[in-house]
C-alpha positions as MATLAB code, in Angstrom:
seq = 'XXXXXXXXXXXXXXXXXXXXXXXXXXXXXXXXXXXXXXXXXXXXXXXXXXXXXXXXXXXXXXXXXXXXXXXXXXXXXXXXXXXXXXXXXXXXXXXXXXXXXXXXXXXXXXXXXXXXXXXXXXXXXXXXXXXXXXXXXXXXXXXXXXXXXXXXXXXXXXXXXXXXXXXXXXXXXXXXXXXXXXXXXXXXXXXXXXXXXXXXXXXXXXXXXXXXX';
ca = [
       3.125   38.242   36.809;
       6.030   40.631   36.093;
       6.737   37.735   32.937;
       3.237   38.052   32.070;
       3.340   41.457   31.725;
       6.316   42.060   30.354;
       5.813   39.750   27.596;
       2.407   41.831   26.968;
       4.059   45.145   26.634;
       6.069   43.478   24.053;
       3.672   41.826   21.993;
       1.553   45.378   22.211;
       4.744   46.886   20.643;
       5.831   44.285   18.256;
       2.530   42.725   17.050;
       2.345   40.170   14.872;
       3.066   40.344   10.850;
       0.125   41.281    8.600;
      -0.574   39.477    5.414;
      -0.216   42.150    2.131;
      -3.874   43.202    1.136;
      -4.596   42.236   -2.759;
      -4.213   45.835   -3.053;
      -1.171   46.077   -1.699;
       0.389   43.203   -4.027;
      -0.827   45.002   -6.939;
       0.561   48.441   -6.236;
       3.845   46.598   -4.758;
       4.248   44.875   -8.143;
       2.657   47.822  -10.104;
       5.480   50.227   -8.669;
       7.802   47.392   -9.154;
       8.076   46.855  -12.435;
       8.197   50.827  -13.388;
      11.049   51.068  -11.246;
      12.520   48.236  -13.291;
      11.194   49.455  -16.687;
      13.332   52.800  -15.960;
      16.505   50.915  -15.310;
      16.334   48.868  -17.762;
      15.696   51.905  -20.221;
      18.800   53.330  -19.044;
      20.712   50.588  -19.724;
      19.567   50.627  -22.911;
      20.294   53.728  -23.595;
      23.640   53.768  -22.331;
      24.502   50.457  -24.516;
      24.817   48.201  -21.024;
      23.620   45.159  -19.723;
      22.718   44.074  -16.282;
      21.540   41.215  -14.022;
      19.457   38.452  -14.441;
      16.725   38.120  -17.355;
      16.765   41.733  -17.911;
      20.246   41.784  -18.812;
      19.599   38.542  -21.356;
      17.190   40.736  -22.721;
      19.466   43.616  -23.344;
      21.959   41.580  -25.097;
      19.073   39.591  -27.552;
      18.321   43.327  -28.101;
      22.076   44.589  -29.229;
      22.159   41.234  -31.432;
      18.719   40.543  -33.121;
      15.379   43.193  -33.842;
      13.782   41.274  -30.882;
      12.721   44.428  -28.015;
      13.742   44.200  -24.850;
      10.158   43.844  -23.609;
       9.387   40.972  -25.611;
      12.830   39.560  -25.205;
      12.198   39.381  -21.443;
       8.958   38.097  -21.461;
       9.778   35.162  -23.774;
      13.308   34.320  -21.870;
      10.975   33.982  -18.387;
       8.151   31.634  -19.812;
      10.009   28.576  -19.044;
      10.953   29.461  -15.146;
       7.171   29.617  -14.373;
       6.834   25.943  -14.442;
       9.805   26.291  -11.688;
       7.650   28.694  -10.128;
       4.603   26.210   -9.929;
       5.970   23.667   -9.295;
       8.277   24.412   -6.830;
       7.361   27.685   -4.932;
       3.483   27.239   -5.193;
       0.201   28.697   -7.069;
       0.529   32.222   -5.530;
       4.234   32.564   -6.232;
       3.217   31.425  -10.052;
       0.346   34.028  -10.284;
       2.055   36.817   -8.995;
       5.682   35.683  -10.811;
       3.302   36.294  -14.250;
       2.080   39.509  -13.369;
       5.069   40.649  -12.399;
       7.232   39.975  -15.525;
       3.645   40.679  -17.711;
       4.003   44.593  -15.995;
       7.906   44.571  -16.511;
       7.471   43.376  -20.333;
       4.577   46.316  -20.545;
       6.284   48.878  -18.596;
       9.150   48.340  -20.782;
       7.162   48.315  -24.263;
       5.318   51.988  -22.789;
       9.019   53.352  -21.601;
      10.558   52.556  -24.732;
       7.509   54.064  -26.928;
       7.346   56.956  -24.426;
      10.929   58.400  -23.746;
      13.601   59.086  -25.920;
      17.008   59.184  -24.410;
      19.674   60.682  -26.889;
      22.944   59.953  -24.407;
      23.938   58.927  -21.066;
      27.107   57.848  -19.595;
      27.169   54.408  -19.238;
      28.223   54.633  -15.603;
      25.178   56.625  -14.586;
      22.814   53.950  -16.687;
      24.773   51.492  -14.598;
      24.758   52.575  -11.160;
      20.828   54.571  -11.119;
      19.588   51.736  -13.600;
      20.950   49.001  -11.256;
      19.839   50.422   -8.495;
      16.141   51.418   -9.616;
      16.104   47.331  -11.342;
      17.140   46.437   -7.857;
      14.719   48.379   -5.828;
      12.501   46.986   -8.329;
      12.787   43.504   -7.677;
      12.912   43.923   -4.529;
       9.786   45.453   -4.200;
       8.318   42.342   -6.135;
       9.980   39.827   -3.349;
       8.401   41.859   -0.304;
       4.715   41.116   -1.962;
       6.288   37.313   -2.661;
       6.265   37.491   -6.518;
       9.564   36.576   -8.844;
      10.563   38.967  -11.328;
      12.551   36.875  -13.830;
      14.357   33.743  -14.022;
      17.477   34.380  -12.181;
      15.252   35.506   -9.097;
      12.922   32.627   -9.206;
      15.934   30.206   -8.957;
      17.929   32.134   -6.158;
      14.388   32.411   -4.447;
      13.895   28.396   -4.853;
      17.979   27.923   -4.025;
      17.470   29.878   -0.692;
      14.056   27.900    0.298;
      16.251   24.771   -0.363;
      19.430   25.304    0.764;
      19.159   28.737    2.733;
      21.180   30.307    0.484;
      21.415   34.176    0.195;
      19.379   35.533   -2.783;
      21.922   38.216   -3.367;
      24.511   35.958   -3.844;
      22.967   33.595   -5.547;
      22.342   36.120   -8.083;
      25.429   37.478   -8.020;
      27.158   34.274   -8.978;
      24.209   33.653  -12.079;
      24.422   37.000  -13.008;
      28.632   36.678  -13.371;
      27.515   34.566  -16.515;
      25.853   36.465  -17.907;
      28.605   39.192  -17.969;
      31.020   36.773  -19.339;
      28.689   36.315  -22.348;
      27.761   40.366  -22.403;
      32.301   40.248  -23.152;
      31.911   38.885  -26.474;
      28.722   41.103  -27.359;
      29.563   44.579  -26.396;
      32.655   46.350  -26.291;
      35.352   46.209  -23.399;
      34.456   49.567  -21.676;
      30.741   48.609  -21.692;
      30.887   45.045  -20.211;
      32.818   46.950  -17.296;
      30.158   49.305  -16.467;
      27.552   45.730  -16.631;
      29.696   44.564  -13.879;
      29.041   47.833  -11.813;
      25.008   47.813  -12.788;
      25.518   44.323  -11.719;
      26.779   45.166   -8.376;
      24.078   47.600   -8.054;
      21.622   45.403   -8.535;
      22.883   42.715   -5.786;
      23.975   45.422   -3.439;
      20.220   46.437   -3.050;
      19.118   42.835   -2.456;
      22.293   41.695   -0.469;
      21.555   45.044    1.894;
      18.048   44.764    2.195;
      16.378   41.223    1.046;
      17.122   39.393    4.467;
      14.976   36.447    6.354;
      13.147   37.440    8.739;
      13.897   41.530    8.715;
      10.904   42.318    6.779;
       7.959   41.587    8.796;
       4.757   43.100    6.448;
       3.461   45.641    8.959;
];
């Protein structure tokens, strides 16, 4: 009886996970992808790149007319069939919608604020951190925000791998190109929006911590 009850009190106190409304996941992704539409902005401004597909985008942006919104959108079309195929219909949908808001977001950002200057290591360390609060915002409702997070996503379902670091390791890559795009002083301050970005999904984007409630 005292097992019984005991194991009452605790499910009373710790009840069980609930599923994310379809509201939710909409105002999850919605806030999302502003918070990664400002980062990336500030990166842009302050002549940086950053992890994953975002940071791709940045540098197709320093070395062709393509924007970064359209950049990004076009760089993620071919990891949805990853998506589908691999991580199911629901991950697909909201994996679109997600990178669709991010690829508008930016598009409205860039028509809507003009930045003149910022220091590149402010644009890397509060845009790294807003693009990773961003994505992970768009993991808690189960939706991919770019490439690099759809394969660290499908790498940790596989092979339990850590999404942080398997982002961190892509994401070193994509520095090494961002060395013979930008100059010197500016692919250091990528590395430091890189870390950024990871630290916020190494620190908080665990198994099993988030529960939904």
């Amino acid at each position: 009886m005292a097992n019984s009850s005991r194991s009452t009190a605790v499910a009373e106190a710790f009840p069980e996970p609930r599923s994310h409304s379809l509201a939710e996941d909409i105002y999850g992704l919605a806030t999302g992808s502003v918070m990664m539409a400002i980062g990336l902005t500030l990166m842009k401004a302050g002549g940086i790149v950053t992890a994953g597909m975002g940071g791709v985008a940045l540098l197709l942006s320093y070395i062709s007319p393509i924007t970064v919104d359209v950049a990004f959108w076009l760089l993620n079309m071919p990891f949805f069939l990853l998506a589908w195929s691999a991580l199911g219909r629901s991950f697909f949908f909201k994996s679109v919608a997600a990178v669709a808001m991010v690829s508008i977001w930016v598009a409205v950002t860039r028509l809507s604020v003009q930045i003149d200057s910022v220091h590149p290591a402010f644009a890397a360390i509060a845009g790294g951190t807003s693009c990773g609060a961003g994505i992970l915002a768009m993991l808690r409702h189960k939706a991919g925000v770019g490439g690099v997070t759809i394969l660290s996503i499908w790498l940790q379902r596989k092979k339990g791998w850590s999404v942080g670091w398997m982002s961190f390791v892509l994401d070193a890559a994509i520095i090494v190109a961002a060395i013979l795009v930008v100059p010197s002083d500016k692919a250091i301050y990528s590395v430091l929006s890189v870390a950024a970005v990871s630290g916020i999904l190494i620190a908080y984007h665990k198994p099993g911590r988030y529960t939904g409630y």
